[in-house]
C-alpha positions in Angstrom: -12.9 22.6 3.6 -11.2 22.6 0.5 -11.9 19.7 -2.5 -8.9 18.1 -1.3 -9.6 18.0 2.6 -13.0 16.8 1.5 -12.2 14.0 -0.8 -9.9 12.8 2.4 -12.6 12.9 4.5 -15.0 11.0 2.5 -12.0 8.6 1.9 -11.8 7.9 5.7 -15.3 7.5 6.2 -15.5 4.7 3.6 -12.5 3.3 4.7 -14.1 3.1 8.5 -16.1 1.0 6.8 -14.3 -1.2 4.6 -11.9 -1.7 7.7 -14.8 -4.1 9.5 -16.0 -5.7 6.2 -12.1 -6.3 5.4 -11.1 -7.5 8.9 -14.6 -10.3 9.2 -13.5 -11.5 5.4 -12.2 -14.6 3.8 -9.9 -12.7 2.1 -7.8 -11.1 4.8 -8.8 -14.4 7.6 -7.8 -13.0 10.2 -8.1 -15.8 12.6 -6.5 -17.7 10.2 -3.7 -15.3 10.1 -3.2 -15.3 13.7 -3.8 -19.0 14.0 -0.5 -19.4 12.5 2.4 -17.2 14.4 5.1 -18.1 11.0 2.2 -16.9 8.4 3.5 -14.1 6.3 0.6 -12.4 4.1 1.2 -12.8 0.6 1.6 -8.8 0.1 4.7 -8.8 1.9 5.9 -12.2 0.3 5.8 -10.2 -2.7 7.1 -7.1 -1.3 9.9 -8.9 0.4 11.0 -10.3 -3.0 11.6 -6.8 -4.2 13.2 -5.3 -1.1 15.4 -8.0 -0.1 18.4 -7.7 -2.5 18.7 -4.0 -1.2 19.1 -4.9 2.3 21.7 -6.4 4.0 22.5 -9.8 4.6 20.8 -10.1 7.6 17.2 -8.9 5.5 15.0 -7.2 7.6 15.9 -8.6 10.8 16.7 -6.0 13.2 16.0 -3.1 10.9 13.6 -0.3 12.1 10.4 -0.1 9.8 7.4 2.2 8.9 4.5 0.8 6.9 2.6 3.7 5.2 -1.0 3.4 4.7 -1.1 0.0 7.3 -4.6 -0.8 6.8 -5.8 -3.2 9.2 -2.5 -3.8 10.4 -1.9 -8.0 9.0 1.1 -6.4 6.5 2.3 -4.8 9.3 2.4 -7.5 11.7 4.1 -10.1 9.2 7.0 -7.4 8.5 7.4 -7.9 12.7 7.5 -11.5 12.3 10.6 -11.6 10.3 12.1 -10.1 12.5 11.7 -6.1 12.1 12.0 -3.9 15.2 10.1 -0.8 16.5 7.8 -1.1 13.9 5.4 1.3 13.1 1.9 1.5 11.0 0.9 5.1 9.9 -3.1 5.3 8.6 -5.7 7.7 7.7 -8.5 5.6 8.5 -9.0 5.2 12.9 -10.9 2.5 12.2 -8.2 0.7 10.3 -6.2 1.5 13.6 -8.2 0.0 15.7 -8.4 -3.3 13.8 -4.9 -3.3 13.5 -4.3 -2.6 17.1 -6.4 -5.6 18.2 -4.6 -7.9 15.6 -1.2 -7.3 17.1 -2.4 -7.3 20.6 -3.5 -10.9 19.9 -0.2 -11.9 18.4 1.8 -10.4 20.9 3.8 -7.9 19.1 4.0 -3.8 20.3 3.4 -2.2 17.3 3.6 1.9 17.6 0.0 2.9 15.4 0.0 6.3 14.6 -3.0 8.0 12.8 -2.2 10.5 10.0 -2.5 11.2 5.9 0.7 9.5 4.3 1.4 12.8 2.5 2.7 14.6 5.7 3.6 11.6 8.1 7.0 13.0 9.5 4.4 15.7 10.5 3.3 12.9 13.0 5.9 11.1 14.0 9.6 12.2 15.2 12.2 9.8 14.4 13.6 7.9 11.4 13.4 4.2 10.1 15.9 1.8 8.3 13.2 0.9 5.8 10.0 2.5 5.0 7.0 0.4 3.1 4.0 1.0 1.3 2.2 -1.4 -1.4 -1.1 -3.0 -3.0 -3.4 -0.2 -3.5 -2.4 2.8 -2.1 -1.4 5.9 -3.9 -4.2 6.3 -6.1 -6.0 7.5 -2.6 -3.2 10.4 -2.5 -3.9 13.7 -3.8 -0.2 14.3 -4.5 3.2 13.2 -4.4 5.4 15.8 -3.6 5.3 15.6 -0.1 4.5 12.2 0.5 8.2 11.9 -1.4 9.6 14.7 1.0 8.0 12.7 4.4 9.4 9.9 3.7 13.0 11.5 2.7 12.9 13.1 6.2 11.7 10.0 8.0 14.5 7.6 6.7 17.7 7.2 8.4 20.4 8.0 6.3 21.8 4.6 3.9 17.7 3.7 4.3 15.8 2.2 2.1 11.7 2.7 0.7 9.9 0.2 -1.2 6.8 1.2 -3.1 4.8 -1.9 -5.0 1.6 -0.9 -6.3 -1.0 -1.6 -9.1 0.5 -0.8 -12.3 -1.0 3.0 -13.3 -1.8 1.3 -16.5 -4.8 -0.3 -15.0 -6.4 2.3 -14.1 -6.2 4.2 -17.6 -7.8 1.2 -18.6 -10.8 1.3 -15.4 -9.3 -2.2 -14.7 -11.2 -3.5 -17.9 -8.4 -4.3 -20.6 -8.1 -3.7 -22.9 -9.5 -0.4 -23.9 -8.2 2.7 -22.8 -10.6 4.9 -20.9 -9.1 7.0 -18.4 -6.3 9.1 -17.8 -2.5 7.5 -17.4 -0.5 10.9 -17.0 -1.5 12.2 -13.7 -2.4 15.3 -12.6 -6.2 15.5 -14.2 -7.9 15.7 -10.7 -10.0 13.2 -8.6 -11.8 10.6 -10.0 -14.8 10.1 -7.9 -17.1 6.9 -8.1 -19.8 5.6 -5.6 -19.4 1.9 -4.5 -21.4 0.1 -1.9 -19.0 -2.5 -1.8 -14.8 -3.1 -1.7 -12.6 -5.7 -3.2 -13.4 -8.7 -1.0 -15.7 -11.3 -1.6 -19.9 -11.1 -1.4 -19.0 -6.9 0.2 -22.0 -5.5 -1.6 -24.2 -3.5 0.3 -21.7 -3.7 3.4 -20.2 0.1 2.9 -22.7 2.7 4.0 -20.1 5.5 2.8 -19.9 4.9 -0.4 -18.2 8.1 -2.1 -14.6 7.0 -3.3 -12.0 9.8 -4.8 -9.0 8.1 -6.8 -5.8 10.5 -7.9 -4.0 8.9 -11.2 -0.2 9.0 -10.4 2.0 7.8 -13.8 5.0 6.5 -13.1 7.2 9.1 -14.6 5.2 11.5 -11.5 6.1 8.6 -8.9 9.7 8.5 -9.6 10.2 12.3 -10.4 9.1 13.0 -6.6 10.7 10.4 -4.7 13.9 11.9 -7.1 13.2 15.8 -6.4 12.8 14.6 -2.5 16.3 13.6 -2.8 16.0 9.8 -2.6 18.3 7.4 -5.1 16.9 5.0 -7.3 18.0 1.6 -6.9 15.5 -0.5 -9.1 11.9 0.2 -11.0 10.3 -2.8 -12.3 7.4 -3.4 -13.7 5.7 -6.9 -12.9 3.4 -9.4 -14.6 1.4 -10.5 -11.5 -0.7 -8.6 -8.7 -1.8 -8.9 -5.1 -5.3 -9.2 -6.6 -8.3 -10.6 -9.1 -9.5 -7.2 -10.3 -10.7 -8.1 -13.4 -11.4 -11.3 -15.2 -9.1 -13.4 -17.4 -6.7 -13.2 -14.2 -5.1 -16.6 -13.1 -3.9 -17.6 -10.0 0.1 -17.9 -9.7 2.7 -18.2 -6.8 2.5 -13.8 -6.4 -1.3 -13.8 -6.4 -3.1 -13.3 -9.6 -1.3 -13.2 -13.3 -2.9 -13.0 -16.9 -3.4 -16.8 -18.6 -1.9 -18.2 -21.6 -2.0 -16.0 -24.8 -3.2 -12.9 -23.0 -1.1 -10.1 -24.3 1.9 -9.3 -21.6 1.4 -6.2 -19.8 2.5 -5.1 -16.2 -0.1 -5.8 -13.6 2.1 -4.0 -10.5 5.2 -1.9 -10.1 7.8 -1.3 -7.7 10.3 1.5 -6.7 13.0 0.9 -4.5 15.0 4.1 -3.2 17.6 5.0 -0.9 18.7 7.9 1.3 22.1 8.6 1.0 22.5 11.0 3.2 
């Protein structure tokens, strides 16, 4: 394989096994998430607040949708709940899949779950989408963004929309530590490659048995630049002061998730792009 294809396979293999520490974890709760048929998750609370003044005035209701890089599928079933049809969750991880396949079984909702890297989805599925999705930690497990831009061009109906909202790249120049600058912002420098044991929920040490992780940094001027060669229209970039997270300390919680306290200096903590297909 090449080091791409093998840093993708690793990847899946240690997201197998996040996807069971993830789905048993306070964090995501699960039962607590199904216990309650209204409950949104707070991702796409946030993502929703983005997206929603690019949509129409009936929001998301009735709208086809796609959610890149589903996870364990509770994002994907709270963009059903408001009211989004033929919903579909594309992941690399079959593990993922199957968590997320159980999770919608229970609430009742056929969700179409299709396994595949993110890069070359339209590769896997044949048909377009009002609205594609993807947020809260995914890119940085893409090698590139050239074609991820160009799948998600092709898979969007024409007058549809995409919403990215991600950890701000800045972060990651900084190894989530601010405030000194470690690492690379500009992309295109390679993988970075770390070995971790555990994943970002609570008490997960010890819990992942494959432990090799490969991270790709992706600047923003690189995000925007494909998703603009690919032929998409830019209708808003912002950059926000809270994310979905606590990944370092100092955070505080707010209504979003996690934001920096009083005095800290202000920096972005997430972004999101929101494109269209015009035709």
């Amino acid at each position: 394989m090449s080091g791409d294809a093998e840093a993708i396979a690793a990847n899946r293999a240690n997201w197998d096994d996040r996807a069971d520490v993830h789905a048993r974890s306070d964090m995501y709760d699960v039962d607590g998430f199904l216990a309650g048929p209204a409950e949104i998750s707070s991702v796409v609370r946030n993502d929703l607040a983005v997206l929603a003044p690019h949509l129409p005035e009936s929001g998301i209701c009735g709208r086809t949708l796609l959610h890149l890089q589903c996870h364990i599928g509770t994002d994907t079933v709270s963009w059903a709940r408001l009211g989004a049809v033929d919903v579909h969750g594309l992941d690399l991880s079959p593990n993922s899949l199957s968590h997320a396949r159980r999770i919608a079984e229970a609430d009742g909702r056929e969700i179409t779950w299709v396994g595949g890297d993110a890069r070359f989805a339209s590769s896997v599925i044949d048909r377009r989408f009002d609205t594609i999705v993807t947020s809260a930690g995914t890119i940085v497990w893409l090698p590139g963004l050239i074609e991820w831009a160009r799948s998600i061009h092709d898979l969007l109906e024409p007058g549809g929309v995409f919403l990215i909202r991600d950890d701000h790249p800045i972060l990651g120049a900084m190894a989530f530590e601010p405030w000194d600058v470690t690492d690379d912002y500009l992309g295109g420098g390679g993988a970075r490659t770390y070995e971790d044991s555990g994943t970002y929920t609570a008490d997960s040490a010890g819990q992942v048995a494959h432990v090799t992780n490969h991270e790709w940094r992706h600047d923003l001027g690189e995000i925007v630049g494909a998703l603009l060669a690919a032929g998409l229209r830019i209708e808003a970039l912002e950059e926000l002061p809270y994310m979905d997270w606590p990944a370092f300390p100092g955070l505080v919680p707010c209504r979003e998730g996690w934001e920096l306290g009083p005095g800290a200096p202000r920096i972005p903590l997430n972004f999101a792009v929101v494109a269209r297909r015009t035709r």
